[in-house]
C-alpha positions in Angstrom: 34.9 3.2 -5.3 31.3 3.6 -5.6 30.4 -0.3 -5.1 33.2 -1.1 -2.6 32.0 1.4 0.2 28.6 -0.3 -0.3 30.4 -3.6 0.2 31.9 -2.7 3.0 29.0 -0.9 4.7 31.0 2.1 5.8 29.3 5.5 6.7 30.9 6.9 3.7 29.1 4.0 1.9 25.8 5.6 2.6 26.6 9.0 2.3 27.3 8.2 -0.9 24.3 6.1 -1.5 22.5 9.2 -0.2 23.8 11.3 -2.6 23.3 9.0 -6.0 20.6 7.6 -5.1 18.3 8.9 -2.4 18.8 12.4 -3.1 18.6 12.4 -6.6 16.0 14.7 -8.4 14.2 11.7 -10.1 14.3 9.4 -7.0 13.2 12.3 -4.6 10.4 13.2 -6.8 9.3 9.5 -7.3 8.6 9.0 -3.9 7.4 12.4 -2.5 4.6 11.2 -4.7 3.9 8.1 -2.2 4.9 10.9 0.8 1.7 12.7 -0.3 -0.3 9.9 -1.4 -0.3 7.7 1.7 -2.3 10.5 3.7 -5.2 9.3 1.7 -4.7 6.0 3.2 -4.0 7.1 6.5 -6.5 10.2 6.7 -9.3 8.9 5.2 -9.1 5.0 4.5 -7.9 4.2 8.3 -8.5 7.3 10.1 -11.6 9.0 9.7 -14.1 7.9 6.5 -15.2 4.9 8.0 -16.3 6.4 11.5 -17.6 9.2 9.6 -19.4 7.4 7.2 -21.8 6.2 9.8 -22.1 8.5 12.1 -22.4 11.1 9.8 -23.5 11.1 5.9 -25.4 7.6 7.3 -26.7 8.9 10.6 -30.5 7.7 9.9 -29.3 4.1 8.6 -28.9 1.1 10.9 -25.4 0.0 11.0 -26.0 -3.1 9.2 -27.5 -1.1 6.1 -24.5 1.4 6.2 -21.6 -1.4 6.6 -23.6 -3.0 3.6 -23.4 0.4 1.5 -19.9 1.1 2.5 -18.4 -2.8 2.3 -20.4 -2.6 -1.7 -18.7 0.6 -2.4 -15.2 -0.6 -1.8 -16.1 -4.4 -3.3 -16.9 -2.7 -6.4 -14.2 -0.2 -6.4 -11.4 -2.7 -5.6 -12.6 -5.8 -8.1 -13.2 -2.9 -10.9 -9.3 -2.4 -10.9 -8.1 -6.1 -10.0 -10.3 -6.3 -13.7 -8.5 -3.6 -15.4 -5.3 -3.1 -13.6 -3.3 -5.8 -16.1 -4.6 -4.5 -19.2 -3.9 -0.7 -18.4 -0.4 -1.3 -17.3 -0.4 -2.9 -20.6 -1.3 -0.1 -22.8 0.6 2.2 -20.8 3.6 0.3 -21.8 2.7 0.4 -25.4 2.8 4.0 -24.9 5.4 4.9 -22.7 3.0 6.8 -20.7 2.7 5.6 -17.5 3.3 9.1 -16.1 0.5 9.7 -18.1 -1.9 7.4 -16.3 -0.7 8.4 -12.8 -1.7 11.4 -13.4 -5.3 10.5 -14.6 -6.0 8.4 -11.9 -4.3 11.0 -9.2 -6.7 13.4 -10.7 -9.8 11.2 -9.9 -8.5 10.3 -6.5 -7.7 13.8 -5.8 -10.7 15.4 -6.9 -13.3 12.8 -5.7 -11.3 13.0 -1.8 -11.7 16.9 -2.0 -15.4 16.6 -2.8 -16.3 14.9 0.2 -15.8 18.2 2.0 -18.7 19.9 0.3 -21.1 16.4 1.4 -23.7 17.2 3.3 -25.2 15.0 6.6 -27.4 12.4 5.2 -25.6 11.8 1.5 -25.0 8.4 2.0 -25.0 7.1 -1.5 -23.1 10.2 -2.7 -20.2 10.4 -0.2 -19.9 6.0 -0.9 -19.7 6.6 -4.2 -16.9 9.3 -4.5 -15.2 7.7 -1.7 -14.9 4.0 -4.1 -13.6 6.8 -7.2 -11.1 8.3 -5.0 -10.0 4.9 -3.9 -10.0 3.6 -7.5 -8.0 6.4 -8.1 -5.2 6.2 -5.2 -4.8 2.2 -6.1 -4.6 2.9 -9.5 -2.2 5.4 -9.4 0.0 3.1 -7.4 0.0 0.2 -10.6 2.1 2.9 -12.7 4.0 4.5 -9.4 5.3 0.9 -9.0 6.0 0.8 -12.8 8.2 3.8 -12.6 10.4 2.3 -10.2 12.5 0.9 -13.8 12.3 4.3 -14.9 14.0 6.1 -12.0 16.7 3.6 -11.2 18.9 0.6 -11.9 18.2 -2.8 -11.2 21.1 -2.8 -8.5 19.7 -0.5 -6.6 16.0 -1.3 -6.7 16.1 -2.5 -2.8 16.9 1.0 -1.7 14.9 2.5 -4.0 11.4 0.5 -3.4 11.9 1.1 0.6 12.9 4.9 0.2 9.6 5.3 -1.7 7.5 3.5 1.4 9.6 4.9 4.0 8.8 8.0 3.0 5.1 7.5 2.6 4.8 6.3 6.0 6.0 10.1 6.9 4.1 11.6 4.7 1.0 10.1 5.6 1.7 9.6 9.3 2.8 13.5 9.8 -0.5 15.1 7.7 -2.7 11.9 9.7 -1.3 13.5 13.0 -2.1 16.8 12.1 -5.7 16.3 11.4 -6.1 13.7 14.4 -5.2 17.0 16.4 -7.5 19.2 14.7 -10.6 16.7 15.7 -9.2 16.6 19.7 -8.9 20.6 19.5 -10.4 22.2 16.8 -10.9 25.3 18.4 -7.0 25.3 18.4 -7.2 25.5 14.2 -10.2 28.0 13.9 -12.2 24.9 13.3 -16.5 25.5 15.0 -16.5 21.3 15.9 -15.5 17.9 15.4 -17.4 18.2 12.2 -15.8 20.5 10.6 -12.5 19.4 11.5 -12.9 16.3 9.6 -14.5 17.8 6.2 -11.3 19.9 6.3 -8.9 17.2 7.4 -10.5 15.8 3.9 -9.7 18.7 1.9 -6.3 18.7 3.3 -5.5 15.2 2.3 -6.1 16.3 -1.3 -4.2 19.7 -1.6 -1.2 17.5 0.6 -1.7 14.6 -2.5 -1.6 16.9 -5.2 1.3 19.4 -3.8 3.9 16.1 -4.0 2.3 14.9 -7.3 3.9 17.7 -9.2 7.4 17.1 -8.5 6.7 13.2 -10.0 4.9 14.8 -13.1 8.0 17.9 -13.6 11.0 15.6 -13.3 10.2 11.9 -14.4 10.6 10.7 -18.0 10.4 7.7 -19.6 13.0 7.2 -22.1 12.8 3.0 -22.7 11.8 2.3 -25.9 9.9 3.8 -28.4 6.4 4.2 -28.4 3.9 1.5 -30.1 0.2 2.4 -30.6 -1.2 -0.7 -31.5 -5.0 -0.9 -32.2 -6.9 -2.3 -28.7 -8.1 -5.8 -30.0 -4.2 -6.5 -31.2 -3.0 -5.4 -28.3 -5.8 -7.1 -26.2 -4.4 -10.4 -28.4 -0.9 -9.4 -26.9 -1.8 -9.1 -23.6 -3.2 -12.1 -23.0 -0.2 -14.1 -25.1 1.5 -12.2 -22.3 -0.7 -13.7 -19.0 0.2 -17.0 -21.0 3.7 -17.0 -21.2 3.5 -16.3 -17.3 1.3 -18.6 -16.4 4.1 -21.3 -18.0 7.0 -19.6 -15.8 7.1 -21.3 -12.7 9.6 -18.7 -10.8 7.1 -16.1 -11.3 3.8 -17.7 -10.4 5.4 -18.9 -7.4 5.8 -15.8 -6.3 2.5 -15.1 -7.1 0.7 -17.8 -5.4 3.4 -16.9 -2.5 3.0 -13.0 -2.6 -1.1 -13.8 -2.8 -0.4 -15.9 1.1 1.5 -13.6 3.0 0.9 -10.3 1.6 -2.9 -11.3 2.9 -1.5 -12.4 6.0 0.1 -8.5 6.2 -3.2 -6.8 5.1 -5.6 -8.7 7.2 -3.3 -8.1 10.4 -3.5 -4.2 9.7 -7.3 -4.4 8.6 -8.5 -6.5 11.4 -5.9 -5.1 14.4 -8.4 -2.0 15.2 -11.4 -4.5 15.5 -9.5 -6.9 17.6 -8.6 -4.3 19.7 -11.9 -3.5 19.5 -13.5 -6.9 20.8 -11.1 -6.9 23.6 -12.6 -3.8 25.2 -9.6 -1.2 24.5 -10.6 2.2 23.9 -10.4 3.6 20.1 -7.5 6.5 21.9 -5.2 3.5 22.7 -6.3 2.0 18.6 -5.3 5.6 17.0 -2.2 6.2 19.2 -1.4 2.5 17.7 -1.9 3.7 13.8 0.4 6.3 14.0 3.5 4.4 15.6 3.3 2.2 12.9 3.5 5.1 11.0 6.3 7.0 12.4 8.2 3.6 13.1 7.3 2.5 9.2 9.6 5.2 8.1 12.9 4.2 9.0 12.3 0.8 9.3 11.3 0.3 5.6 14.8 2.1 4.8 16.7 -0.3 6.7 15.1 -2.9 4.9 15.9 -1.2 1.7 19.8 -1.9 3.1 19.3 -5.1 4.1 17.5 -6.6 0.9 20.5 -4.7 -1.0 23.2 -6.2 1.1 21.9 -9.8 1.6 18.8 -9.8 -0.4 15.3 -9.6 -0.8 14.0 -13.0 0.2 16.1 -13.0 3.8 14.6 -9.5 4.5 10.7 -10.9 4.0 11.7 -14.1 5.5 12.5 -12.1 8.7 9.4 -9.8 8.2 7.2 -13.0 8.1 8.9 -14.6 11.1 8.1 -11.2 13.2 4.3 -11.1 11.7 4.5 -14.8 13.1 5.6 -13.4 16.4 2.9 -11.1 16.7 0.2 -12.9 15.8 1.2 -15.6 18.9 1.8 -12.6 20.9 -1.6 -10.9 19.8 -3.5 -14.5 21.1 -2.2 -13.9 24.8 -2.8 -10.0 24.9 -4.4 -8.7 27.8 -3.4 -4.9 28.3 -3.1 -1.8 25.7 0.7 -1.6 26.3 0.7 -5.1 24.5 -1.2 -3.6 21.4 1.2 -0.9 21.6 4.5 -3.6 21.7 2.3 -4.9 18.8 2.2 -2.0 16.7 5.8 -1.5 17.4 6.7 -5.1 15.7 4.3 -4.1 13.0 5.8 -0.8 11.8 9.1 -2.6 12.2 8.1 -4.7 9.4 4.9 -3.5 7.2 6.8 -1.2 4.9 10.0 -3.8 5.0 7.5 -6.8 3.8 5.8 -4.5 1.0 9.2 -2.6 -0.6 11.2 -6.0 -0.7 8.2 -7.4 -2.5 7.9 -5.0 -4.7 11.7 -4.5 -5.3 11.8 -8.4 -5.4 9.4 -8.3 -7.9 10.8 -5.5 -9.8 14.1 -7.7 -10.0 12.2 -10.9 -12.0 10.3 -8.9 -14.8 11.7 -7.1 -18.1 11.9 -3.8 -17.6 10.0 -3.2 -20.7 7.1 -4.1 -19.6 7.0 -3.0 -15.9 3.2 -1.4 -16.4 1.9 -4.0 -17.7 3.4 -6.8 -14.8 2.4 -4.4 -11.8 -0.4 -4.6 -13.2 -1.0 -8.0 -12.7 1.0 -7.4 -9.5 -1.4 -5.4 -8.6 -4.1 -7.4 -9.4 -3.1 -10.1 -6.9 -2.6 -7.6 -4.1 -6.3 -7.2 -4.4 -7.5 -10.5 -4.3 -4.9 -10.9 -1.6 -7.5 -8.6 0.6 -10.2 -11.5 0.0 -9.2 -15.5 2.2 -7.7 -13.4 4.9 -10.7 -11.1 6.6 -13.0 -14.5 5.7 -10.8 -16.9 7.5 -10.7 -14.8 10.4 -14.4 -14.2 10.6 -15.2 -17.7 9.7 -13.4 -19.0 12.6 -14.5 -16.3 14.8 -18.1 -17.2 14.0 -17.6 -20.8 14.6 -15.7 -20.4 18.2 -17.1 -17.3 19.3 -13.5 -16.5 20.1 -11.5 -13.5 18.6 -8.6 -15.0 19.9 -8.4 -18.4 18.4 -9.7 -16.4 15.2 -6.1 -14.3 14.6 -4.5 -17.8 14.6 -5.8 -19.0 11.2 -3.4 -16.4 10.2 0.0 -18.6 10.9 -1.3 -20.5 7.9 -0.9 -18.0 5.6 2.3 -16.9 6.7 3.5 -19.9 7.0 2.3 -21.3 3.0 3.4 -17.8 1.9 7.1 -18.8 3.5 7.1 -22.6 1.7 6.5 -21.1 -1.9 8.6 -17.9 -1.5 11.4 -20.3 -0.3 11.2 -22.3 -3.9 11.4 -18.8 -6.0 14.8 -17.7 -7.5 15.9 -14.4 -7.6 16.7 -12.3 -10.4 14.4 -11.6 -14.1 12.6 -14.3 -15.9 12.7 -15.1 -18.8 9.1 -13.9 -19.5 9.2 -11.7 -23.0 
């Protein structure tokens, strides 16, 4: 009964879906971690650290030194994990502790973002520094929070699943990021003495909000695949890397790979380089905020209605469309002239962002053995980072070279459009990969 109401798409259909799946104790508390998790990327990575940074802890630095600092910081902190991030979800799997690792790194990333409220002005090499462990700690948590997607549901419904999880985080992160975006416009309003102060709290708040929807993950989730292997680290360092060469031989999955590494940069560069495009084109940072959170609020239940769609017709239709919007936007974003159009943009955007990422993720969930989920978002992982590398260059290469910000966003079509070609040649469902 259960299946033929999902066929048929009825509203009894998703009740039901609501009920098994969505509101399930293991589901729920899976992705209320990513609910209190994505304020740290909202909050501090796109919100407030990086204004703060300079005006603040590096006040008596040029702005060339500090973007130096700051840009080294998160260099180090992201290529430290693309390093590791394979060869921890590996051990994890040995160990059937992924849960286990989550937690560590949620610790770091918790602790280091609540730190930053006791920095004073003028600790610039402190406040980069915890700011590159918390980071190391919110990314790496994420490696074993995708792993756990196996452990928390089946296959069939991994779709649903993977865009509950974002949906949710965009929430999460959007409603705590408009909260403290109200305590820097009115801080009085909160008991708060200044600007200031309002954003060492709104940093403090971002890690009791991360840790309050971590426990719920670490009380109800289990891992029950398998028994658990403790192999000594050179023998399992040998099996790992028999593992990166049985993929490298399976042509569905680095396909995807070489696809995901195209478009998924295509995604990240448009949300890394929209504020500073904005920027060049003499909008004022109000107009570049109120942008940031409709993506948010919009990123919610668009990335559950692509959970639907990628369970009713698939994964690959569901990024194809997302890719044909981003498409879309980045021709629209060449002939912008007005904030209302950056606002049209972001609407596009946060019809799509969370879409593009759960359907990859779920996607990607589908084509690996369960078994060894850690260890292949992991390497899933890994390729997200580099992902964040061709994209911001391309753009400021051409930029340079043209002296137009315009003509710079259009280098962007080419990634979208290689990341299309490949994705088209992958076939769905799990390899073969043991």
């Amino acid at each position: 009964m259960y299946k033929k109401l999902l066929h048929n798409g009825s509203s009894g259909g998703k009740k039901l879906i609501s009920k098994k799946i969505l509101l399930n104790k293991k589901t729920l508390s899976w992705a209320l971690y990513d609910w209190g998790n994505s304020a740290f990327a909202t909050t501090v990575i796109a919100g407030f650290f990086p204004i703060f940074f300079k005006s603040y802890w590096a006040h008596d630095v040029s702005p060339q030194d500090s973007t130096f600092y700051l840009g080294l910081s998160n260099s180090i902190s992201s290529f430290s994990l693309a390093l590791l991030a394979p060869f921890l979800g590996y051990l994890a799997d040995q160990g059937r502790c992924k849960k286990q690792f989550l937690s560590g790194f949620a610790a770091l990333g918790i602790l280091c973002t609540a730190c930053l409220f006791f920095l004073s002005q003028g600790q610039m090499f402190l406040a980069c520094t915890l700011f590159a462990l918390a980071s190391l700690g919110f990314s790496g948590g994420n490696i074993f929070y995708d792993g756990l997607i196996v452990d928390i549901s089946d296959k069939k419904w991994f779709h649903i699943v993977s865009g509950y999880g974002y949906a949710l985080g965009y929430l999460g992160g959007g409603l705590l990021f408009a909260v403290n975006v109200a305590m820097t416009l009115k801080p009085e309003l909160f008991g708060l003495a200044d600007k200031v102060e309002a954003v060492q709290v709104s940093f403090l708040t971002v890690a009791v909000w991360w840790l309050a929807f971590t426990v719920p993950l670490i009380l109800n989730i289990h891992e029950e695949r398998g028994q658990r292997q403790h192999l000594p680290l050179l023998q399992g360092l040998r099996e790992f890397i028999s593992t990166l060469r049985t993929m490298i031989h399976n042509r569905p999955l680095i396909l995807f790979f070489v696809a995901y590494l195209f478009y998924i940069d295509g995604v990240n560069t448009t949300i890394k380089m929209a504020v500073d495009y904005g920027m060049s084109l003499g909008f004022e940072s109000t107009h570049l905020i109120t942008a940031l959170l409709i993506v948010q609020f919009i990123g919610f239940p668009a990335a559950i209605g692509f959970g639907f769609l990628g369970q009713k017709v698939g994964a690959r239709p569901g990024i194809f469309l997302a890719i044909g919007v981003y498409v879309l936007v980045i021709i629209g974003g060449y002939f912008m002239q007005e904030p209302i159009h950056f606002y049209l943009m972001a609407i596009a955007i946060g019809c799509v962002q969370g879409g593009i990422q759960s359907l990859s993720r779920s996607f990607y969930a589908e084509m690996i053995p369960s078994e060894k989920s850690g260890e292949f978002f992991g390497i899933f992982n890994m390729v997200g980072k580099f992902s964040a590398i061709l994209g911001p260059m391309a753009v400021g290469l051409v930029s340079h070279a043209t002296g137009s910000s315009r003509l710079s966003i259009l280098v962007l079509l080419i990634f979208f459009g290689i990341g299309a070609l490949l994705l088209y040649k992958v076939t769905e469902g799990e390899t073969k990969t043991t």
